[in-house]
C-alpha positions as CSV (number, residue, x, y, z in Angstrom):
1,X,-1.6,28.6,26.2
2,X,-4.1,27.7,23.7
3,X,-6.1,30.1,21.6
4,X,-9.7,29.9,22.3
5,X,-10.3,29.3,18.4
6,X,-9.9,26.0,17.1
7,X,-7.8,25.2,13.9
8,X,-8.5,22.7,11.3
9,X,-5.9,20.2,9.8
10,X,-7.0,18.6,6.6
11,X,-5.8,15.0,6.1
12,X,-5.9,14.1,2.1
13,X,-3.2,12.1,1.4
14,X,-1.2,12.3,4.1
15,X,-2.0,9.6,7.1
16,X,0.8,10.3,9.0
17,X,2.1,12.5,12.0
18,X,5.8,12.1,11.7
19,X,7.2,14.5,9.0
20,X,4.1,16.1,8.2
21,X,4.6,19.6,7.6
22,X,0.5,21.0,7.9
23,X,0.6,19.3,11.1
24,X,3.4,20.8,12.2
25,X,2.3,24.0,11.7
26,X,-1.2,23.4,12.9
27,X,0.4,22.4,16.2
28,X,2.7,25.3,16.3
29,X,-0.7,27.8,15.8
30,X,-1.2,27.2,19.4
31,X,-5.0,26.6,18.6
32,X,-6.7,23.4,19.6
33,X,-6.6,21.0,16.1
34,X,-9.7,19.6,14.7
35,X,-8.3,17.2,12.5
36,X,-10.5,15.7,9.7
37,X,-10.4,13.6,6.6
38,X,-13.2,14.3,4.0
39,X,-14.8,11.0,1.9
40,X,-14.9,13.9,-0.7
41,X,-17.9,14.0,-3.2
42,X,-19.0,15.7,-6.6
43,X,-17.4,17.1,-9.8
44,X,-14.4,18.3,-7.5
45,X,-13.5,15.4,-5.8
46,X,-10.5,13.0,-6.7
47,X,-10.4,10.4,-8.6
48,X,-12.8,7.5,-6.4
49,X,-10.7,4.9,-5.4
50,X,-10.9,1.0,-6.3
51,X,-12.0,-1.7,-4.2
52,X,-8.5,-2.4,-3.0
53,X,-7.6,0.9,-2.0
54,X,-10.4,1.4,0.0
55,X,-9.9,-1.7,2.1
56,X,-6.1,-0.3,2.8
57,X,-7.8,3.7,3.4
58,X,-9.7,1.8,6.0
59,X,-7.3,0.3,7.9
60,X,-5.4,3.4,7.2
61,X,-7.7,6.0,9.0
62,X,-8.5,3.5,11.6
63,X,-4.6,3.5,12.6
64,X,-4.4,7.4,12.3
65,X,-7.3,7.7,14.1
66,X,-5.9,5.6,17.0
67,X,-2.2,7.5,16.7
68,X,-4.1,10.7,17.2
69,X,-5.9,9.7,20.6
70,X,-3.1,8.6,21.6
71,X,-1.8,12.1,22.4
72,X,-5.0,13.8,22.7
73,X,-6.7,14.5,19.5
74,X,-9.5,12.8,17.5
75,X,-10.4,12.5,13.8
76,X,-13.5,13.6,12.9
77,X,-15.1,12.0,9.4
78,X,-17.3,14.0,6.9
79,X,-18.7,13.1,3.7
80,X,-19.4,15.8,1.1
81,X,-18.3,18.3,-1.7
82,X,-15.1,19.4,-0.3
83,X,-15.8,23.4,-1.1
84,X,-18.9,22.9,1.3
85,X,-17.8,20.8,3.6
86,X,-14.6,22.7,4.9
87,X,-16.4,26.1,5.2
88,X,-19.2,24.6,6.7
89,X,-16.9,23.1,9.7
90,X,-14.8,26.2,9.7
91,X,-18.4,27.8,10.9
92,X,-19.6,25.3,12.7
93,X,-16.4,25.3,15.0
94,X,-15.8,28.8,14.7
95,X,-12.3,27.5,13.5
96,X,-9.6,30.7,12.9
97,X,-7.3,28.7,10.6
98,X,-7.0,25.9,7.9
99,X,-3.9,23.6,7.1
100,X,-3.3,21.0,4.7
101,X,-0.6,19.4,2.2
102,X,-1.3,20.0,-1.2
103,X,-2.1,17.5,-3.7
104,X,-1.8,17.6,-7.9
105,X,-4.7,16.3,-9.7
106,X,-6.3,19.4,-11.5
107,X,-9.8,18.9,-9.7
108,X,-8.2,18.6,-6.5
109,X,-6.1,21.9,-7.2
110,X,-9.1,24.0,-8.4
111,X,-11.3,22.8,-5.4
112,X,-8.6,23.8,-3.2
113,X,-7.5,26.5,-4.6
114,X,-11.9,27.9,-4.5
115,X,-11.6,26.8,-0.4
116,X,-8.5,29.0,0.1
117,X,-10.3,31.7,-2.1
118,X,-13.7,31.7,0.5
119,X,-11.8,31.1,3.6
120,X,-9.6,33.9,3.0
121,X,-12.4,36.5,1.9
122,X,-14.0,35.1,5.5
123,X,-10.3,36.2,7.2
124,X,-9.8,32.5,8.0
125,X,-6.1,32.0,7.8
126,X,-5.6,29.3,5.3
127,X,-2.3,27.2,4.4
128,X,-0.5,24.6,2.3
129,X,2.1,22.8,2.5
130,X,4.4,20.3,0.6
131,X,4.1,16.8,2.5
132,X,3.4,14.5,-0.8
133,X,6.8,14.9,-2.8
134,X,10.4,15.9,-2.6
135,X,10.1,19.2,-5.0
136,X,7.0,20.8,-6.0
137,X,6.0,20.0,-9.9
138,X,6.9,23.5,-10.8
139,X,9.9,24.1,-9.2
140,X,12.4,21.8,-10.8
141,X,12.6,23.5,-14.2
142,X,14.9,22.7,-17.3
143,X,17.8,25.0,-19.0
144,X,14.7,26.7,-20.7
145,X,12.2,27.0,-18.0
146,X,10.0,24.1,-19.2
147,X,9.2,21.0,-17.2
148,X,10.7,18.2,-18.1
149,X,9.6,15.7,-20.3
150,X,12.4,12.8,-20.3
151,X,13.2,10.8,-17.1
152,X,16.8,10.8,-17.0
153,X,17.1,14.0,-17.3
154,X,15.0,14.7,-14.7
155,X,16.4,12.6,-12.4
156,X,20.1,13.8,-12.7
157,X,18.4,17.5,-11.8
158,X,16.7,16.1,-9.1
159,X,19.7,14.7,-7.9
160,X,21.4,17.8,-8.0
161,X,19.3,19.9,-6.4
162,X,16.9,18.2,-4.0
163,X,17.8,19.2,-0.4
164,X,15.6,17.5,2.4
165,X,14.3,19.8,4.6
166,X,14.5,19.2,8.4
167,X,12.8,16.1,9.8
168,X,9.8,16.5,11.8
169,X,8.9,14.6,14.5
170,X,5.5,13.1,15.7
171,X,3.9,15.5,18.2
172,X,4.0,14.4,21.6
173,X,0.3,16.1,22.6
174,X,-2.1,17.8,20.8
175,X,-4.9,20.1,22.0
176,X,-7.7,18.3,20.2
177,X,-11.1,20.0,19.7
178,X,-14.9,18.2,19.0
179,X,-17.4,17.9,16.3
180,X,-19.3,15.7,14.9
181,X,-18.1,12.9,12.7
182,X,-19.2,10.1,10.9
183,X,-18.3,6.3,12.0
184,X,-15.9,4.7,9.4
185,X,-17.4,1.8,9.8
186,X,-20.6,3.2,7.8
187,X,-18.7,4.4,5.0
188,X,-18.4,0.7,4.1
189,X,-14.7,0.7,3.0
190,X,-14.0,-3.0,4.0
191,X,-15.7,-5.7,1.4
192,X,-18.5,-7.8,2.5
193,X,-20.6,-10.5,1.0
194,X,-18.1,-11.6,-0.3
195,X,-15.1,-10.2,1.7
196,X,-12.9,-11.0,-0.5
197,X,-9.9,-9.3,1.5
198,X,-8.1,-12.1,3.3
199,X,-5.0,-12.3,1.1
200,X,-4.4,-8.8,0.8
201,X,-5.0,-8.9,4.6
202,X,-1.9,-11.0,5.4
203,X,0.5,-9.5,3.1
204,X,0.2,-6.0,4.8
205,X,0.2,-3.7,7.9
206,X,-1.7,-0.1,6.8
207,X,-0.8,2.5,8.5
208,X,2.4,4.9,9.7
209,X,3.5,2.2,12.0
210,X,3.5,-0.5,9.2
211,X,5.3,1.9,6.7
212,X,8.1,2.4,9.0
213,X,8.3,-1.8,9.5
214,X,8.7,-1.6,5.7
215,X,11.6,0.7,5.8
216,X,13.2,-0.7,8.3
217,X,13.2,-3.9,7.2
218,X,14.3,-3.3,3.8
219,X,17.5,-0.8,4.8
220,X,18.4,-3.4,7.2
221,X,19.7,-5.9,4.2
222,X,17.5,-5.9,0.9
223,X,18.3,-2.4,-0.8
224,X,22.2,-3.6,-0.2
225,X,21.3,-6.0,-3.0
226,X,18.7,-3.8,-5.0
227,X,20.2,-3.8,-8.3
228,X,20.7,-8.2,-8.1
229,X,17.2,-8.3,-7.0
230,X,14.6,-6.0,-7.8
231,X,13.7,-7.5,-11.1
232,X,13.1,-11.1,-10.0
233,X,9.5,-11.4,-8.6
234,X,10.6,-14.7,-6.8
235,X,12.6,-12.9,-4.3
236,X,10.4,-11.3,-1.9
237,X,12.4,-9.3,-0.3
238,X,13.9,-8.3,-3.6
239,X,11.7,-4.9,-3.4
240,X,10.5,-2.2,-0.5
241,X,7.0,-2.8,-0.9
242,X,6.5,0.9,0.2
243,X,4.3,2.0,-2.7
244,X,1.1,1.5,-1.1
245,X,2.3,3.4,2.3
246,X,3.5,5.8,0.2
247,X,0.7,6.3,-1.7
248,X,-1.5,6.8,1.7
249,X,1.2,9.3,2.6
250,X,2.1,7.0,5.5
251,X,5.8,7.5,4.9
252,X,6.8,10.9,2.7
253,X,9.4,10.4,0.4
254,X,11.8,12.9,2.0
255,X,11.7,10.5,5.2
256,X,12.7,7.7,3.1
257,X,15.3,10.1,0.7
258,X,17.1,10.9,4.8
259,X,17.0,7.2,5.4
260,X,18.7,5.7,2.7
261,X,21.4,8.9,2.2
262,X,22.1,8.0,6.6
263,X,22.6,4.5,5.4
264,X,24.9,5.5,2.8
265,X,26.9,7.8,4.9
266,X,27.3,5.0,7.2
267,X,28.3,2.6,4.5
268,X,25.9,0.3,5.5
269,X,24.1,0.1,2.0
270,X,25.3,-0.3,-1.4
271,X,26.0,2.7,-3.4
272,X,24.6,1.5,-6.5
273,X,21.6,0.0,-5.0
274,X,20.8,2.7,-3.2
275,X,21.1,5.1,-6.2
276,X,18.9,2.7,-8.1
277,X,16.3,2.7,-5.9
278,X,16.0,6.3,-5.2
279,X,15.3,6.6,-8.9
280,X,12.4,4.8,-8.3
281,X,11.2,7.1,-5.8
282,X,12.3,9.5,-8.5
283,X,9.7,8.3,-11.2
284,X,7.1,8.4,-8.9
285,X,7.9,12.2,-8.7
286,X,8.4,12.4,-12.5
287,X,5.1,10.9,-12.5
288,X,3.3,13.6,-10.8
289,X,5.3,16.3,-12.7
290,X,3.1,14.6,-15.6
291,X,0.0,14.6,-13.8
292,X,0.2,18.1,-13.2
293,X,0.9,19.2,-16.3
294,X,-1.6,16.6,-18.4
295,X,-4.4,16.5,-16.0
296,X,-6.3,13.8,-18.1
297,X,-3.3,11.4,-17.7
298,X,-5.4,8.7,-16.4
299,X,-7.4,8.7,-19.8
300,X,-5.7,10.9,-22.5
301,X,-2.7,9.5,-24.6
302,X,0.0,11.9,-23.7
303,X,1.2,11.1,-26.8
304,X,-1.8,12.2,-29.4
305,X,-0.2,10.5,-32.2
306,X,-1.6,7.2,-30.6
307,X,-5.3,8.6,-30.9
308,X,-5.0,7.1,-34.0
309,X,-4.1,3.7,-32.7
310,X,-6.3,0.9,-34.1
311,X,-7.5,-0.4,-30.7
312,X,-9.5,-3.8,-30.4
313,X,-12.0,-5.0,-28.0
314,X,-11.7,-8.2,-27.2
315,X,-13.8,-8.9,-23.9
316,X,-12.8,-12.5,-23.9
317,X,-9.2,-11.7,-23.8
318,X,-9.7,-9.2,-21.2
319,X,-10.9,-11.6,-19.0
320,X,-8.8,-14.1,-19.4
321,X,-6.0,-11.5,-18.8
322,X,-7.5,-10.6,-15.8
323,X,-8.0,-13.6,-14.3
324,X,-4.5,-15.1,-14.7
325,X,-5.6,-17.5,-17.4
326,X,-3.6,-16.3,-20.9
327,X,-1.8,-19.8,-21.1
328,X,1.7,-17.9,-20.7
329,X,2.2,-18.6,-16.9
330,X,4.8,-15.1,-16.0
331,X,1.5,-13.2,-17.2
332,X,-0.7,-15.2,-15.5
333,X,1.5,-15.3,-12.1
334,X,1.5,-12.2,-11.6
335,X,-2.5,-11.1,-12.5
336,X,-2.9,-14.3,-9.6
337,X,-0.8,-12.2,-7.2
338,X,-2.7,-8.9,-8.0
339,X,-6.0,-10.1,-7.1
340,X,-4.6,-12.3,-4.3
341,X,-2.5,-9.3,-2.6
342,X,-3.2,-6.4,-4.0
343,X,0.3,-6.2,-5.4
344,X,2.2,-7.3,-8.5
345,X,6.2,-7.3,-8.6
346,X,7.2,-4.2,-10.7
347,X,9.0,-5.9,-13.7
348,X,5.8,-8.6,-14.0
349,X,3.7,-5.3,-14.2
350,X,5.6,-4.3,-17.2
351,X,4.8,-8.0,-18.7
352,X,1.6,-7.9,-18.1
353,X,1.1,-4.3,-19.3
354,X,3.0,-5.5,-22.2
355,X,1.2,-8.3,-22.8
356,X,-2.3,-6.6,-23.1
357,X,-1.3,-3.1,-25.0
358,X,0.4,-5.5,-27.5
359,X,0.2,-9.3,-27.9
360,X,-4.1,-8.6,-27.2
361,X,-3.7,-4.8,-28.7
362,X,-6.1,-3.5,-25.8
363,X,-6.1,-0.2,-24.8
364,X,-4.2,1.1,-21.7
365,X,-6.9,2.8,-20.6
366,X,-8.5,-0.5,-20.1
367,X,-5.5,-2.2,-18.1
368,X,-4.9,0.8,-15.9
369,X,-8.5,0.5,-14.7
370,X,-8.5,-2.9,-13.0
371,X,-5.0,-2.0,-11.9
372,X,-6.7,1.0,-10.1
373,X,-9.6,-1.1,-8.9
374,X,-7.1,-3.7,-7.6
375,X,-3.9,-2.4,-6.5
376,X,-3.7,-1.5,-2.9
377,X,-0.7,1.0,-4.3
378,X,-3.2,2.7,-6.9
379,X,-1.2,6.3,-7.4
380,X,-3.7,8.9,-9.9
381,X,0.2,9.9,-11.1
382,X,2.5,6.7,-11.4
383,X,-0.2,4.2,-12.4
384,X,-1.4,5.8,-15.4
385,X,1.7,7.3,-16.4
386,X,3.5,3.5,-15.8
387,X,0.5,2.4,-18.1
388,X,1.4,4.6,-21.0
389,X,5.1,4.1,-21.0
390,X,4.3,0.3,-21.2
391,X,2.1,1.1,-24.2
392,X,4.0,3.5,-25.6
393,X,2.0,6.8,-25.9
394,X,4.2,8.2,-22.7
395,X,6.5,10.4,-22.1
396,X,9.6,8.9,-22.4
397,X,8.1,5.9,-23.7
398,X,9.2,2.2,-24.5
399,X,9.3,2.4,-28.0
400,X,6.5,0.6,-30.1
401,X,8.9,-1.9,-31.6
402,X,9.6,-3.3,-27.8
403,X,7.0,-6.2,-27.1
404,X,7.8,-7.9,-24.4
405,X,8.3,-12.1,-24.3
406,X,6.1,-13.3,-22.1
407,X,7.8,-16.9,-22.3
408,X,11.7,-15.1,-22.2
409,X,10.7,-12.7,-19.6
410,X,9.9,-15.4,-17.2
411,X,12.6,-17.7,-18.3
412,X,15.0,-14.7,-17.2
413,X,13.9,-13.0,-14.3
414,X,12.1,-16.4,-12.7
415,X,14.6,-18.8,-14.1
416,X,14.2,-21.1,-11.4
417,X,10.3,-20.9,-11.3
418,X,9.5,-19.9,-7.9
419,X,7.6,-17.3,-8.4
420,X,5.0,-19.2,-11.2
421,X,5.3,-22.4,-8.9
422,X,3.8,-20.1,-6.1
423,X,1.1,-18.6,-8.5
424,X,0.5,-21.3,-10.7
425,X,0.5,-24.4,-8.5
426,X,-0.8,-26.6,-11.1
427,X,2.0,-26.4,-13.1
428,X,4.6,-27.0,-10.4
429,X,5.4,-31.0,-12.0
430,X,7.1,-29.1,-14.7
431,X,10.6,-29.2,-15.0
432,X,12.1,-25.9,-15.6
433,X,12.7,-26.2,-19.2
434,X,8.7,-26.0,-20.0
435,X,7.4,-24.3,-17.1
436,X,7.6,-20.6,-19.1
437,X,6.1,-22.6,-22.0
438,X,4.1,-25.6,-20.8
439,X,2.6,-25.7,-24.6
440,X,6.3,-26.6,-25.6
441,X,6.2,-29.4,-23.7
442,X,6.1,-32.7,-25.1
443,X,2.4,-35.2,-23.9
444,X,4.6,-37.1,-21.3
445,X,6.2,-34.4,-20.0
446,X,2.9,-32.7,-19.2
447,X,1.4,-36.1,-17.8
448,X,4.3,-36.7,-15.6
449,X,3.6,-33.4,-14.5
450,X,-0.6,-33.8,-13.9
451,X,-1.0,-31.1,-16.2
452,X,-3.9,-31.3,-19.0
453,X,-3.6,-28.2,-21.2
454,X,-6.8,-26.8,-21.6
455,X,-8.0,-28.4,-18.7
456,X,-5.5,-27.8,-16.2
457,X,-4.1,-25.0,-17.8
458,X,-5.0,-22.9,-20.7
459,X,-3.5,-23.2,-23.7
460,X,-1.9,-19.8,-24.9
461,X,-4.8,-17.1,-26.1
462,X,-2.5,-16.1,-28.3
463,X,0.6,-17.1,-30.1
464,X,3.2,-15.4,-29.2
465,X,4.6,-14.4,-32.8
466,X,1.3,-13.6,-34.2
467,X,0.7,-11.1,-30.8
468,X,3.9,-9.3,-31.7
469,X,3.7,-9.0,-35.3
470,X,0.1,-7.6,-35.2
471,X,1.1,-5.4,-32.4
472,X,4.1,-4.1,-34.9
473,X,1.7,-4.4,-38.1
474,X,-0.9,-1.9,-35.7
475,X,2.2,0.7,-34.7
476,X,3.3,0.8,-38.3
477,X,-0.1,1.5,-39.6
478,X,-0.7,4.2,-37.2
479,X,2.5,6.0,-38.3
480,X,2.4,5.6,-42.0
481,X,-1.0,7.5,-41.1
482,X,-0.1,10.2,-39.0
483,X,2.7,10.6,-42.3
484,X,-0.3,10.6,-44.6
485,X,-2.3,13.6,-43.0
């Protein structure tokens, strides 16, 4: 038997109803659920999204909104400041209780943490849960009590002592409750004039039940050969591709930790590969360990030594990086892919951070922005804390001295050129030996090949020695003058 007052489940970042622990416990109130998602406004809202994120929160909501009628409830769509939005519904319904997972951007906490505060003065029963991450930021602690700072470390703890709780399944039926909600098809999430969403649109299937495709598909042969193929972009099945339904909250990573480990126990996946890749779902945690404790991740060098770092701006070079037109075709490949999916392979993102922070000596503030306007998988934690480890002001950094060759790189991880002969179709006449480096190439190469550099193809921005050694002459300088003060 229901109660006659309704309860409220908040959706943030958590699009799902399988293993969703504030639905759980909404549904297990016994009240009828009002289940909303907020387009949240003003000083205390997150972080707004990109143009790419919003076309896959679209699709997203569309799909939970259809998985929830499907066993009676409805999502109801508001637009506001969070901290009036959620009392004014818990009035308007006359709503007895509030759920929600929690989230760990600082102005997310504090507006959460002032809606708990009113509801609860108001005797509205109000509570959070963890339905974002495997442990909570401040629960795995080091030796001393700190947080830790260094990944390895923190991954052989997490290892250790990360149990997954017990899975929840979806509800079957849901006593869902009216109000009033907004159309989603006003909030204007999807691009138009131009809608420039087509590629991104065939490379991916938002939503829970497209997450779980994902998974499925990569336990059933690809993480058995993680560790041969994760690096090399031409292999596309080399990686999950479950960072965007992860970052949606689509698929928790405790359903994914279960998954993998039931493999494992079966012995139907690798060990090693299956260690590997959980470390990856283990930096993303790591990330938001940062994020909690250095709220202005996104903008601030964790690092402050590099405040002193002798930046440039260079808007020509920007563009040119951000268009997939550097002349180095591994860089350019994968800027191509970015805008074309919404998605870049994980070891081209590291080139292409690489190349920007140091051959162009741009600021990583800079790169993480159009990476946050254009990926699809746009995290507030692991995007800006990926930036800065590329750039070398992160915790745990790559050290200054590493530049990365943008000609070696590709030679290495796309030695047989599939994945800049996809990208770059213009220079697919080249024969392997030049395709990294078409400016090696000698003029008869290039014209059996149709390619005209600077016509065709641009010739390198930038040599590649020059990039590096001003990139090393900058980190030097910033050090002998963090030595003087």
């Amino acid at each position: 038997m229901s109660s006659a007052s309704p309860a409220i489940l908040w959706f943030r970042e958590d699009l799902r109803l399988t293993d969703n622990p504030a639905l759980n416990a909404a549904v297990n109130s016994g009240r009828p659920l009002i289940c909303v998602y907020l387009r949240e406004t003003g000083a205390g809202a997150p972080r707004e999204m990109g143009g790419a994120s919003r076309w896959w929160l679209n699709k997203s909501l569309a799909s939970l909104g259809a998985s929830l009628e499907a066993i009676g409830g409805k999502l109801t769509l508001r637009t506001g400041p969070a901290e009036k939005i959620i009392p004014a519904l818990v009035e308007e319904t006359g709503a007895a209780a509030v759920f929600w997972n929690r989230r760990y951007g600082l102005p997310e906490r504090e507006t959460d943490a002032a809606i708990k505060k009113t509801l609860k003065d108001n005797g509205v029963e109000c509570q959070s849960f963890n339905g974002r991450l495997l442990m909570e930021p401040w629960d795995l602690k080091t030796g001393s009590g700190g947080w830790y700072k260094v990944f390895t470390p923190f991954w052989r703890a997490l290892q250790a002592q990360y149990k997954p709780p017990a899975f929840i399944p979806s509800p079957k039926k849901i006593a869902g409750a009216s109000a009033e909600t907004e159309n989603l098809k006003d909030w204007g999430l999807h691009p138009e004039k131009p809608d420039w969403s087509g590629g991104i649109a065939a490379a991916w299937e938002p939503g829970e039940v497209g997450a779980q495709k994902r998974l499925d598909a990569f336990l059933d042969g690809p993480v058995s050969d993680y560790v041969g193929t994760r690096n090399l972009p031409g292999v596309s099945t080399g990686t999950s591709r479950l960072s965007p339904h992860l970052r949606f909250g689509e698929i928790g990573p405790a359903q994914i930790w279960r998954a993998v480990r039931a493999r494992l126990e079966a012995q139907q996946a690798d060990e090693d590969s299956a260690r590997v890749f959980l470390s990856e779902i283990a930096w993303r945690e790591f990330s938001y360990t940062l994020l909690y404790y250095n709220p202005a991740l996104a903008t601030e060098n964790y690092n402050s030594n590099f405040n002193q770092m002798a930046w440039r701006k260079d808007d020509s070079g920007f563009a040119a990086w951000s268009r997939g037109q550097t002349g180095y075709p591994i860089v350019d490949a994968g800027m191509r892919e970015l805008w074309h999916t919404g998605w870049m392979h994980n070891r081209v993102r590291m080139i292409v951070a690489s190349f920007l922070t140091k051959h162009l000596l741009l600021p990583w503030q800079q790169g993480e922005q159009w990476f946050w306007d254009t990926l699809v998988d746009a995290d507030p934690a692991a995007n800006p804390a990926s930036w800065q480890w590329t750039a070398g002001s992160g915790a745990d950094a790559a050290p200054y001295f590493r530049v990365f060759n943008p000609i070696s790189q590709g030679q290495k991880f796309d030695e047989d050129g599939a994945y800049v002969r996809h990208w770059c179709p213009e220079l697919a006449g080249l024969p392997d030996k030049y395709l990294h480096a078409p400016f090696e190439a000698d003029a008869q190469t290039l014209k059996r090949a149709r390619v005209m550099l600077g016509t065709d193809y641009p010739e390198p921005i930038i040599d590649h020695p020059v990039g590096r050694q001003r990139a090393l002459d900058a980190y030097k300088a910033m050090k002998e003058e963090q030595t003087a003060e």
